[in-house]
VEXVEX-40413 format. One record per atom (N, C-alpha, C, CB): atom name; residue number from 1; x, y, z; residue in three letters. Coordinates in pm, whole numbers, padded with zeros to 5 digits. Glycine has a CB too. Layout:
residues N
ATOM | CA | NUM | X | Y | Z | ALA .
...
***
This chain:
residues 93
ATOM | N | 1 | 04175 | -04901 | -00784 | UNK .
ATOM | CA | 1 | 04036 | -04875 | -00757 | UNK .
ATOM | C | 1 | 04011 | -04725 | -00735 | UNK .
ATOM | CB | 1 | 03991 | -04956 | -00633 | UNK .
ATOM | N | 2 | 04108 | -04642 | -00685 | UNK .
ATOM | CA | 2 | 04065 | -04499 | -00622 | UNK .
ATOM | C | 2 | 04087 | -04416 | -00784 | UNK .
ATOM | CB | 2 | 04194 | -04430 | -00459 | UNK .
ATOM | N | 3 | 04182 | -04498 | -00878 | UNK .
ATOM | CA | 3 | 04208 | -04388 | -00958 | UNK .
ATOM | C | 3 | 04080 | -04426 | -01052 | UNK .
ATOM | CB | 3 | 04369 | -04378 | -01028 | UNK .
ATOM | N | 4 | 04036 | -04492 | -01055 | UNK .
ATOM | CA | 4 | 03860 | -04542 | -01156 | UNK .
ATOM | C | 4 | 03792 | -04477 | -01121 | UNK .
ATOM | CB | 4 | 03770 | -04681 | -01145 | UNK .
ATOM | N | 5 | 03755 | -04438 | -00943 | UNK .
ATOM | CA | 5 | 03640 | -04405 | -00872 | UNK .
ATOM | C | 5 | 03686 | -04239 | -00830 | UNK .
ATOM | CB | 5 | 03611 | -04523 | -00735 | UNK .
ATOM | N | 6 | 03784 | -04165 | -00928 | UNK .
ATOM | CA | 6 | 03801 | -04044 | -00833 | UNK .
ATOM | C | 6 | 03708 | -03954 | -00852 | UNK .
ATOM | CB | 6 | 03923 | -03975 | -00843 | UNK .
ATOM | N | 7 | 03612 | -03924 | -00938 | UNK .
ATOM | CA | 7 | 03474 | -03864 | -00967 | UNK .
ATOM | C | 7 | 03398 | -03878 | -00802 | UNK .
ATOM | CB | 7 | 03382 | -03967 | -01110 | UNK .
ATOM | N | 8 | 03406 | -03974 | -00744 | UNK .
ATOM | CA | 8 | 03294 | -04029 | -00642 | UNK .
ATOM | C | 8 | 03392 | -03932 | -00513 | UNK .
ATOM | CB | 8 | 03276 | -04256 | -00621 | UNK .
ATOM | N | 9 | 03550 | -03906 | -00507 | UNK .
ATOM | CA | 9 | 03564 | -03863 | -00406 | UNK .
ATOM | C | 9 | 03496 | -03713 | -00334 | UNK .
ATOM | CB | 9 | 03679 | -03874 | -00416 | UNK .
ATOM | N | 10 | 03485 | -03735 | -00234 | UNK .
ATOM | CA | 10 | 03428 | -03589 | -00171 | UNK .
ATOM | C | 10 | 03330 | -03645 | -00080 | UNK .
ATOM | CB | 10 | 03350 | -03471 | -00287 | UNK .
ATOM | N | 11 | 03238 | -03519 | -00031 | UNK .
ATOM | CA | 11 | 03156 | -03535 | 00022 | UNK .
ATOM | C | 11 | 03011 | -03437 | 00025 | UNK .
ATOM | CB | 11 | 03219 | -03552 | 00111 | UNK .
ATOM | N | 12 | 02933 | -03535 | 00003 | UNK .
ATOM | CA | 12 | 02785 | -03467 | -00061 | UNK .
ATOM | C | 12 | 02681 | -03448 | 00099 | UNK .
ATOM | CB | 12 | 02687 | -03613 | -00209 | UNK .
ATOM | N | 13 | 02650 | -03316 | 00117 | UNK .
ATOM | CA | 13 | 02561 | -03334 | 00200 | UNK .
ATOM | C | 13 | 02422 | -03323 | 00203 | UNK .
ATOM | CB | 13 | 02592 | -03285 | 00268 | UNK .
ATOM | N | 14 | 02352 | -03435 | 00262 | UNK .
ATOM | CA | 14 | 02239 | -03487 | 00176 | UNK .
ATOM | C | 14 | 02052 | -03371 | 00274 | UNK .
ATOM | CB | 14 | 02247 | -03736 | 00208 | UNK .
ATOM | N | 15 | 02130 | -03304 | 00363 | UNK .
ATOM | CA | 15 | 02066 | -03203 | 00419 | UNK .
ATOM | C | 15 | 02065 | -03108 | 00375 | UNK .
ATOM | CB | 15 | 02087 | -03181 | 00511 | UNK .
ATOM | N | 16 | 02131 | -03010 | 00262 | UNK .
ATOM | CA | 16 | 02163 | -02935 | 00197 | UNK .
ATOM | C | 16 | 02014 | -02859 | 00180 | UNK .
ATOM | CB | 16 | 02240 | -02992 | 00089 | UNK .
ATOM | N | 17 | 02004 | -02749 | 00188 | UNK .
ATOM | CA | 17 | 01834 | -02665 | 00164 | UNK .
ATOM | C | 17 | 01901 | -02599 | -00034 | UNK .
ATOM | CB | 17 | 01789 | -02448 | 00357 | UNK .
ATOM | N | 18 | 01858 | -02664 | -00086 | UNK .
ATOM | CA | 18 | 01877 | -02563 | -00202 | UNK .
ATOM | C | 18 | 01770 | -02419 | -00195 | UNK .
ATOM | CB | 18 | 01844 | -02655 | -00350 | UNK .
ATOM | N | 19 | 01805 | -02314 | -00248 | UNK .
ATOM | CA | 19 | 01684 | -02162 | -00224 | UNK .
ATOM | C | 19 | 01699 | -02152 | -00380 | UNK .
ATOM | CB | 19 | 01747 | -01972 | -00106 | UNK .
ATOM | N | 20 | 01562 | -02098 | -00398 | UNK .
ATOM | CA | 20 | 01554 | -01989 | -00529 | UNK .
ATOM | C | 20 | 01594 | -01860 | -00509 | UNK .
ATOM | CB | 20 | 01417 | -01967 | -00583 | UNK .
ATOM | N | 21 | 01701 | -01789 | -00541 | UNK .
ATOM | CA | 21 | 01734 | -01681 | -00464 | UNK .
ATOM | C | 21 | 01680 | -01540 | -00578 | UNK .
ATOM | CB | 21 | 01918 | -01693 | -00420 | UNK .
ATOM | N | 22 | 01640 | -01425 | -00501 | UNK .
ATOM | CA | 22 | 01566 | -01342 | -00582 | UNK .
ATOM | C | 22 | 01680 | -01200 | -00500 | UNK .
ATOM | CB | 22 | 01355 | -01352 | -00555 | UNK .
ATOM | N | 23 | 01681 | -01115 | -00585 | UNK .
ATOM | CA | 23 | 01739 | -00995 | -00540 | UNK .
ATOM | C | 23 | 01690 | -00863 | -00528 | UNK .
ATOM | CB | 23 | 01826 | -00980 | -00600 | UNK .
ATOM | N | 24 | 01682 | -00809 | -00459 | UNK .
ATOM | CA | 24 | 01621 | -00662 | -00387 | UNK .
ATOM | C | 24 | 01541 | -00598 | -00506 | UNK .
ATOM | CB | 24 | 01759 | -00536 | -00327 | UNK .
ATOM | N | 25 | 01708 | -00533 | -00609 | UNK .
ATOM | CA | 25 | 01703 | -00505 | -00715 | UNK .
ATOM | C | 25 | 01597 | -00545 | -00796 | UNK .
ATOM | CB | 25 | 01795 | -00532 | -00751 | UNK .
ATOM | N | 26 | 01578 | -00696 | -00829 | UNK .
ATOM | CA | 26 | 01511 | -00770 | -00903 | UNK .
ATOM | C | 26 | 01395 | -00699 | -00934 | UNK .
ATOM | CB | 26 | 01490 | -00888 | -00850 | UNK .
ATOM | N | 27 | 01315 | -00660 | -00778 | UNK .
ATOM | CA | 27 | 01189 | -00637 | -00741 | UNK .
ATOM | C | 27 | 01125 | -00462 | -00811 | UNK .
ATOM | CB | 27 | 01199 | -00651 | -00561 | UNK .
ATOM | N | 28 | 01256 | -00392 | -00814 | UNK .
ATOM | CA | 28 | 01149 | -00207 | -00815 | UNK .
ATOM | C | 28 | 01099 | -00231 | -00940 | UNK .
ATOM | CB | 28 | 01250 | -00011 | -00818 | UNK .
ATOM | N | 29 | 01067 | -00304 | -01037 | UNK .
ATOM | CA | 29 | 00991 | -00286 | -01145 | UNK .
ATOM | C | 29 | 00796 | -00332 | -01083 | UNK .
ATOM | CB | 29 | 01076 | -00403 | -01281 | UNK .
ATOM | N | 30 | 00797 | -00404 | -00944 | UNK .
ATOM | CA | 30 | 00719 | -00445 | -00910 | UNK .
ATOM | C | 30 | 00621 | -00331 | -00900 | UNK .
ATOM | CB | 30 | 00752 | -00515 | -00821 | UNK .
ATOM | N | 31 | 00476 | -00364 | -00985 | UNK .
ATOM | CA | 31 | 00352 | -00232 | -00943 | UNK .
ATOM | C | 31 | 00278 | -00271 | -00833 | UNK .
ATOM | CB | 31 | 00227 | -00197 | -01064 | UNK .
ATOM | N | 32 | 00172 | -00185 | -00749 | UNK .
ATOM | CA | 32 | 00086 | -00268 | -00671 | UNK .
ATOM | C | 32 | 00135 | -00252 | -00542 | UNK .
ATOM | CB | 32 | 00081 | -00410 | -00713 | UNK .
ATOM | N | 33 | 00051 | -00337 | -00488 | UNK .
ATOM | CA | 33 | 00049 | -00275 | -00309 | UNK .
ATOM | C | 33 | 00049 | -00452 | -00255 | UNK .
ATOM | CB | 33 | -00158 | -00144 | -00238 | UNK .
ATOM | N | 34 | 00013 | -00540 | -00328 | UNK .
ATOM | CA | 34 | -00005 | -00658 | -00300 | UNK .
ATOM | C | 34 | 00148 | -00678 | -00275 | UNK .
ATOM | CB | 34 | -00084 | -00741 | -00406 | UNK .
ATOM | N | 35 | 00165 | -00765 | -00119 | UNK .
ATOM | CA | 35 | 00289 | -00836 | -00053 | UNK .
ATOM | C | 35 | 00350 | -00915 | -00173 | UNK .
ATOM | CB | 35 | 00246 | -00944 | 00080 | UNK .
ATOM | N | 36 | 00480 | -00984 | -00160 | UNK .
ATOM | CA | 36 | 00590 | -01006 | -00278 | UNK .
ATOM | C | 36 | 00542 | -01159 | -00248 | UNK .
ATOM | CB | 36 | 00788 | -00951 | -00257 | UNK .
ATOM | N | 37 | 00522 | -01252 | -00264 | UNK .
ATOM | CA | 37 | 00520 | -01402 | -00194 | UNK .
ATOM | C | 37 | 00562 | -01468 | -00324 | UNK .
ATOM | CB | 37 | 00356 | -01468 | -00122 | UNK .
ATOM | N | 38 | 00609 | -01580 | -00309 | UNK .
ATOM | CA | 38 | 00682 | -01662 | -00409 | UNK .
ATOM | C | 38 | 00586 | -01692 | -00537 | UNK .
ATOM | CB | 38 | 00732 | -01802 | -00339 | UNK .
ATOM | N | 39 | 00484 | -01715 | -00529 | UNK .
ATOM | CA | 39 | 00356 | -01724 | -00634 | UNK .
ATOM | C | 39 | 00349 | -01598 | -00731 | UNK .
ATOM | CB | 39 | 00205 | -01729 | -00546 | UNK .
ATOM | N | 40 | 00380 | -01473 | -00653 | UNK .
ATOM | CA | 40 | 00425 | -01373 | -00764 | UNK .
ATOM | C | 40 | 00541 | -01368 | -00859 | UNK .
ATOM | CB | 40 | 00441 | -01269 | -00709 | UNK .
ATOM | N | 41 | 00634 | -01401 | -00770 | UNK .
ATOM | CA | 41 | 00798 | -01396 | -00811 | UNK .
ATOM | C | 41 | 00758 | -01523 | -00908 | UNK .
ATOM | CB | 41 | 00946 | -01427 | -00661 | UNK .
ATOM | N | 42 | 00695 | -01633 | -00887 | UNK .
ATOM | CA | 42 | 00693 | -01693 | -01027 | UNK .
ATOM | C | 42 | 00619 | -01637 | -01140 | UNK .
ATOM | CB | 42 | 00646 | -01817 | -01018 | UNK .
ATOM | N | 43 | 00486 | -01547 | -01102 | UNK .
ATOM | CA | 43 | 00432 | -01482 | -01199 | UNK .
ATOM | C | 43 | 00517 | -01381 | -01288 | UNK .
ATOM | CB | 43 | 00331 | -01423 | -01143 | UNK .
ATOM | N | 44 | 00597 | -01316 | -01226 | UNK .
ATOM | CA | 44 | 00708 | -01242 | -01295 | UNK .
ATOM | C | 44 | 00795 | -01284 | -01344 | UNK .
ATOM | CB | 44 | 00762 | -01175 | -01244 | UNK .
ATOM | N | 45 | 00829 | -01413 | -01378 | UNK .
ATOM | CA | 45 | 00893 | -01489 | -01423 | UNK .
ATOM | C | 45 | 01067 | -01490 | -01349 | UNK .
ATOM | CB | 45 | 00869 | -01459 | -01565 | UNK .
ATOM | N | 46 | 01092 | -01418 | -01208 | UNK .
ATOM | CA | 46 | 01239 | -01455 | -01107 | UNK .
ATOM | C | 46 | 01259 | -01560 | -01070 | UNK .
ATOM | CB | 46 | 01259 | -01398 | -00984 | UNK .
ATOM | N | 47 | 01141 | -01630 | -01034 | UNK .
ATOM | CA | 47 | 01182 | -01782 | -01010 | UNK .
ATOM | C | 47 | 01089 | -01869 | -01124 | UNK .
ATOM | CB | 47 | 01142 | -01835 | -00831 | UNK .
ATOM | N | 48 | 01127 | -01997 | -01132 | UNK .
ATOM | CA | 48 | 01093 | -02084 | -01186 | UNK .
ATOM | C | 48 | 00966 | -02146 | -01156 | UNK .
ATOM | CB | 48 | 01176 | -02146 | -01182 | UNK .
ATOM | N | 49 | 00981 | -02205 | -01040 | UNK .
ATOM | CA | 49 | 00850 | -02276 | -00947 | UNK .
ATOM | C | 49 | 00872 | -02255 | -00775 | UNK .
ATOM | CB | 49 | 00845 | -02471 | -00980 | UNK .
ATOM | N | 50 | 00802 | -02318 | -00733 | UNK .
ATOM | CA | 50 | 00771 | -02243 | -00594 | UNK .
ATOM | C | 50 | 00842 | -02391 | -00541 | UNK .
ATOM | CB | 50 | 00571 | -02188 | -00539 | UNK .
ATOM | N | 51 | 00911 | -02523 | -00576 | UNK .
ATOM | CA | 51 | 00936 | -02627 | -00507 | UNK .
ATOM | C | 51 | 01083 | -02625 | -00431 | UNK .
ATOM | CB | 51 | 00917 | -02736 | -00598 | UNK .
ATOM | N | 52 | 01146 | -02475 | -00450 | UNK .
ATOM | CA | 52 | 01243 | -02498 | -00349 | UNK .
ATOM | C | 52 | 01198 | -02373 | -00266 | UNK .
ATOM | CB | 52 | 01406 | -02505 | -00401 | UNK .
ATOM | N | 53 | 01251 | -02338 | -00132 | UNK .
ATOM | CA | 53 | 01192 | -02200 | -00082 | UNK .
ATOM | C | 53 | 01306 | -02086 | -00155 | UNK .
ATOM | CB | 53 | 01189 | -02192 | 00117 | UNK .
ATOM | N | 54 | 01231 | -01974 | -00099 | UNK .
ATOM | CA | 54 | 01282 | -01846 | -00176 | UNK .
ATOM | C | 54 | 01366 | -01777 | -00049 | UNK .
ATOM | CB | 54 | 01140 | -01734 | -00247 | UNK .
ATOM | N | 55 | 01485 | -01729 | -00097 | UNK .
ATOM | CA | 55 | 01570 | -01620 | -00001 | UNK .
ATOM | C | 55 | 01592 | -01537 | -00098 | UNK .
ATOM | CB | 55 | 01715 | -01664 | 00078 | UNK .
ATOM | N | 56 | 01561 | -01445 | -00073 | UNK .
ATOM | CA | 56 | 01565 | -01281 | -00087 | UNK .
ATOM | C | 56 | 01717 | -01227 | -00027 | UNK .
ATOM | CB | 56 | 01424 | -01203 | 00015 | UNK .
ATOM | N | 57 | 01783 | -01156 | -00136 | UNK .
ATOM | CA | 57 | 01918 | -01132 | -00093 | UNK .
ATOM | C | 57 | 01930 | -01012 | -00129 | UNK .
ATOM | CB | 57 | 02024 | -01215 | -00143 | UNK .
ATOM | N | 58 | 02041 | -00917 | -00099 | UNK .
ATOM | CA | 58 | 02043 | -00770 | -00069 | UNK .
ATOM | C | 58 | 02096 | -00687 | -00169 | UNK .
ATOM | CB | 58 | 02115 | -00741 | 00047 | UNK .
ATOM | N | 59 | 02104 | -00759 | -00323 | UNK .
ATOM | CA | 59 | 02200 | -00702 | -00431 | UNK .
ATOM | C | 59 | 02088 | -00594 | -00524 | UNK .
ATOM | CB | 59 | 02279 | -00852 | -00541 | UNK .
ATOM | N | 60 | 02153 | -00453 | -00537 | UNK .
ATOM | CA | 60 | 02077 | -00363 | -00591 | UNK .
ATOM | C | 60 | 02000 | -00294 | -00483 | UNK .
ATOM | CB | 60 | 01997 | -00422 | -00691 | UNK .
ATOM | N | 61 | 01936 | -00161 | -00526 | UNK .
ATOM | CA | 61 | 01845 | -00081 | -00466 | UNK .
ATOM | C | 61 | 01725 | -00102 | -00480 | UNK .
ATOM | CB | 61 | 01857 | 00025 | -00492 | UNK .
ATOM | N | 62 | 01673 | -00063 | -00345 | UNK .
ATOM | CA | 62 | 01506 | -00058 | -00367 | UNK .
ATOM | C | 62 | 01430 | 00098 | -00319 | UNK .
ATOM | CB | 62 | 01431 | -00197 | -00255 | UNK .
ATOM | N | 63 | 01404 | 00137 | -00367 | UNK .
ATOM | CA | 63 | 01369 | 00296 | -00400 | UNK .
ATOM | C | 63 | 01239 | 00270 | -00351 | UNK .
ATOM | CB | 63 | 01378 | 00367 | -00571 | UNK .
ATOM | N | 64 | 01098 | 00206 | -00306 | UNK .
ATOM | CA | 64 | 01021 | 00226 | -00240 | UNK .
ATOM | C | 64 | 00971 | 00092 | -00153 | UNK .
ATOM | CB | 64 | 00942 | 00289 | -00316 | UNK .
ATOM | N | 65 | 00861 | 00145 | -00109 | UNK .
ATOM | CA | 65 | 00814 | 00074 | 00013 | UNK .
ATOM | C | 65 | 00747 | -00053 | -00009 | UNK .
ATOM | CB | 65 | 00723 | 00157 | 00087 | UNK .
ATOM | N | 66 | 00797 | -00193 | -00067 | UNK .
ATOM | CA | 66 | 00695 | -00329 | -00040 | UNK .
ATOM | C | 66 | 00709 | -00420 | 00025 | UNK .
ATOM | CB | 66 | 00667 | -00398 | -00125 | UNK .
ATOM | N | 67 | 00613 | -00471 | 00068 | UNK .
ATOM | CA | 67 | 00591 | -00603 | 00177 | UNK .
ATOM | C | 67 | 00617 | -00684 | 00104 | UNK .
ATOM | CB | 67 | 00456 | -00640 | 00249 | UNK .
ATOM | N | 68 | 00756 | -00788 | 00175 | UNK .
ATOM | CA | 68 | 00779 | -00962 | 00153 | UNK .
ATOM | C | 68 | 00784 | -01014 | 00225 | UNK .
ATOM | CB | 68 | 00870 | -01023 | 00104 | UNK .
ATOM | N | 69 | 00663 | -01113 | 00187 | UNK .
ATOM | CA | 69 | 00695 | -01259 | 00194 | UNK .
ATOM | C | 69 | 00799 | -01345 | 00159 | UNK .
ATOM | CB | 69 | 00624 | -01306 | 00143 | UNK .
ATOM | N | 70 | 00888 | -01421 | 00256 | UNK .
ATOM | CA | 70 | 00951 | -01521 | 00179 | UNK .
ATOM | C | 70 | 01040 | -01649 | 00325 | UNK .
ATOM | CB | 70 | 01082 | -01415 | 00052 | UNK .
ATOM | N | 71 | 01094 | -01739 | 00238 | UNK .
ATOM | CA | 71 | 01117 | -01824 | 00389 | UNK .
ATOM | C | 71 | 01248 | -01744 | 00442 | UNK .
ATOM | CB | 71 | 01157 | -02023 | 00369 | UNK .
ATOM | N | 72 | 01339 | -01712 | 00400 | UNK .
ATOM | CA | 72 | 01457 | -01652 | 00430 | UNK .
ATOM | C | 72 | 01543 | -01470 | 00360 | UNK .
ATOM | CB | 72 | 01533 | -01780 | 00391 | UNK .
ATOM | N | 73 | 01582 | -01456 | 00443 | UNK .
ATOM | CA | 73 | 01626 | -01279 | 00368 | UNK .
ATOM | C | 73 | 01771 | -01265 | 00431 | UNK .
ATOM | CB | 73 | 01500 | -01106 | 00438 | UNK .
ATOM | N | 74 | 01877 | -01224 | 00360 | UNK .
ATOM | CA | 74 | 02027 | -01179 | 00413 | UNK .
ATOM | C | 74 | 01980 | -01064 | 00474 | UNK .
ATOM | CB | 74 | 02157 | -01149 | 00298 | UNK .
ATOM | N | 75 | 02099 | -01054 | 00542 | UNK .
ATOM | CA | 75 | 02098 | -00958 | 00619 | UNK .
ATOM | C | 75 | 02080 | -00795 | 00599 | UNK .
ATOM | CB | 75 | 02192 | -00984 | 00665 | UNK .
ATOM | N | 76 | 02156 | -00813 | 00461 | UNK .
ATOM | CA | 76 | 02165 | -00665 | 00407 | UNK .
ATOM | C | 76 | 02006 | -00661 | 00333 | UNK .
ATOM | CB | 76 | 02318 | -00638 | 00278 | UNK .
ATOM | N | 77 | 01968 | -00750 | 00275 | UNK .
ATOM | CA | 77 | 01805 | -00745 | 00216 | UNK .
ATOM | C | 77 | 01725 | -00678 | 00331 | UNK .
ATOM | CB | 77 | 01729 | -00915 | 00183 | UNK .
ATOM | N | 78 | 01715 | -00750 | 00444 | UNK .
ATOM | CA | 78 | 01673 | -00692 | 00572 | UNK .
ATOM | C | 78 | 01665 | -00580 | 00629 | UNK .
ATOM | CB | 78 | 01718 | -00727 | 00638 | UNK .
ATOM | N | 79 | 01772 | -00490 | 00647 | UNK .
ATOM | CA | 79 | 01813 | -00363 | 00603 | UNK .
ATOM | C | 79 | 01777 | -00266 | 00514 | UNK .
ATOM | CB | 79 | 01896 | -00373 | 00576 | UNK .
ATOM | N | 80 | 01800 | -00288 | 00376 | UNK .
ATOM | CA | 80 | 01759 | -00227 | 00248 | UNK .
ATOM | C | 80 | 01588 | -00197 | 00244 | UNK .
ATOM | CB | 80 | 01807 | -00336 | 00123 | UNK .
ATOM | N | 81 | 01505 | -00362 | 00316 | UNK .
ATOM | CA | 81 | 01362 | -00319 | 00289 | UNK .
ATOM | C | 81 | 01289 | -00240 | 00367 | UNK .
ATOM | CB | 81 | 01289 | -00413 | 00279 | UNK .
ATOM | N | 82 | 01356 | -00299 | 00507 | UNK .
ATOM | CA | 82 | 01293 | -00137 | 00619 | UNK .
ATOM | C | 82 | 01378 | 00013 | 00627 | UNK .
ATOM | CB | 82 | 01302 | -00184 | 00814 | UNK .
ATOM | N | 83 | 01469 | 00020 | 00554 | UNK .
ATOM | CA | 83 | 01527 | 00148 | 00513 | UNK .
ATOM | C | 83 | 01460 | 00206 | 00418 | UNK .
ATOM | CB | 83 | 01652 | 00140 | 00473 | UNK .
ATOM | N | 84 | 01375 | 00137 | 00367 | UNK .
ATOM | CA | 84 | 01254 | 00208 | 00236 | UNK .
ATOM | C | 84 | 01141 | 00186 | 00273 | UNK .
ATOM | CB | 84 | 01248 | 00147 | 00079 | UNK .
ATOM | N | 85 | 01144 | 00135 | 00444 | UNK .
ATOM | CA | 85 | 00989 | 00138 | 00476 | UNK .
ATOM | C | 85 | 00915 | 00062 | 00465 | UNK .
ATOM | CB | 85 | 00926 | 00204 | 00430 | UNK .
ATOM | N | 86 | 00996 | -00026 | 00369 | UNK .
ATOM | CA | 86 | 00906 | -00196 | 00366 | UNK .
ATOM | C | 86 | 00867 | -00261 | 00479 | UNK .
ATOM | CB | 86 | 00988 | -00316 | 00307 | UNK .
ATOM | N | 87 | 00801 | -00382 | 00432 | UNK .
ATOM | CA | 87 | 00785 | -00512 | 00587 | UNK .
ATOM | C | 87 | 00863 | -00631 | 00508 | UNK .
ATOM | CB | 87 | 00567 | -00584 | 00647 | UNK .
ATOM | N | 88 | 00902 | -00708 | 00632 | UNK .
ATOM | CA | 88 | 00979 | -00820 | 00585 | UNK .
ATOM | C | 88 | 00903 | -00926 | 00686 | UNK .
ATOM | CB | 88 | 01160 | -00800 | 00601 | UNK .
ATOM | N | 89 | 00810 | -01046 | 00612 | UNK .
ATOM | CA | 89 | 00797 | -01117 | 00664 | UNK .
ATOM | C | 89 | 00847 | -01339 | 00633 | UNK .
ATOM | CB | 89 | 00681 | -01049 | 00674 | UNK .
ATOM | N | 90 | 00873 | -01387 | 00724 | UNK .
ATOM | CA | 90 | 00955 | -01493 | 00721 | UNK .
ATOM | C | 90 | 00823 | -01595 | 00731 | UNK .
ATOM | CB | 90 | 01082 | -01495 | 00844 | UNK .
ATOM | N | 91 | 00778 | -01661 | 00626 | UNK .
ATOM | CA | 91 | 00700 | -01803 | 00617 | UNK .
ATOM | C | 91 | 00788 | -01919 | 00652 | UNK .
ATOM | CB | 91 | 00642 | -01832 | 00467 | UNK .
ATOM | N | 92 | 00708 | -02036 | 00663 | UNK .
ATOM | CA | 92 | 00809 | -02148 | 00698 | UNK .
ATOM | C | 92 | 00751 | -02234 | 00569 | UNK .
ATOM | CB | 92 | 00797 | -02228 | 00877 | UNK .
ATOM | N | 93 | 00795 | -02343 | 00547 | UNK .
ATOM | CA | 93 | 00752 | -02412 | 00405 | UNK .
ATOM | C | 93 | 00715 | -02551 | 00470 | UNK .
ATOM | CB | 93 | 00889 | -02424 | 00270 | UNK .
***
C-alpha cells in the first residue's frame, strides 16, 4: 500500500499564505507620484491579479523616493525604501 501511495507522502499545510511577490528593483521604471498599491503592480503587468496579497521584497536598487502600499515587505525592502526616502505602508486584505 505505501509503495502505490508514495506521491501522497508528506505533509501539506493547508494555512499556507501564498504572496505575489514584487521586487524593489522591479519598481524604478515606475513614473508619477501616485502610491505603488497592488491595482498598479497589476496595471504594469508584475503581478497577475490582486487574489493573493502582495510582499514586496528587497532585490535590486531603488534610486528614488515612492510610496507603497502593500500587505507585507522584507526586511531589507524596508530599508532600501526609507533609505531613498520612500514611505512604506502595510494594508491588511
Amino acid at each position: 500500500m505505501i509503495k502505490r501511495l508514495a506521491e501522497k507522502r508528506g505533509f501539506t499545510n493547508i494555512f499556507r499564505i501564498e504572496y505575489s511577490i514584487v521586487n524593489v528593483g522591479d519598481l524604478v521604471k515606475h513614473e508619477g507620484n501616485e502610491p505603488i498599491t497592488p491595482s498598479v503592480l497589476v496595471k504594469a503587468g508584475l503581478i497577475k491579479n490582486t487574489k493573493h496579497p502582495v510582499k514586496i521584497l528587497g532585490g535590486g536598487d531603488l534610486g528614488k523616493a515612492l510610496s507603497f502600499k502593500a500587505h507585507k515587505f522584507s526586511l531589507t525592502a524596508r530599508k532600501k525604501i526609507e533609505k531613498a526616502g520612500g514611505e512604506v505602508e502595510e494594508i491588511s486584505k
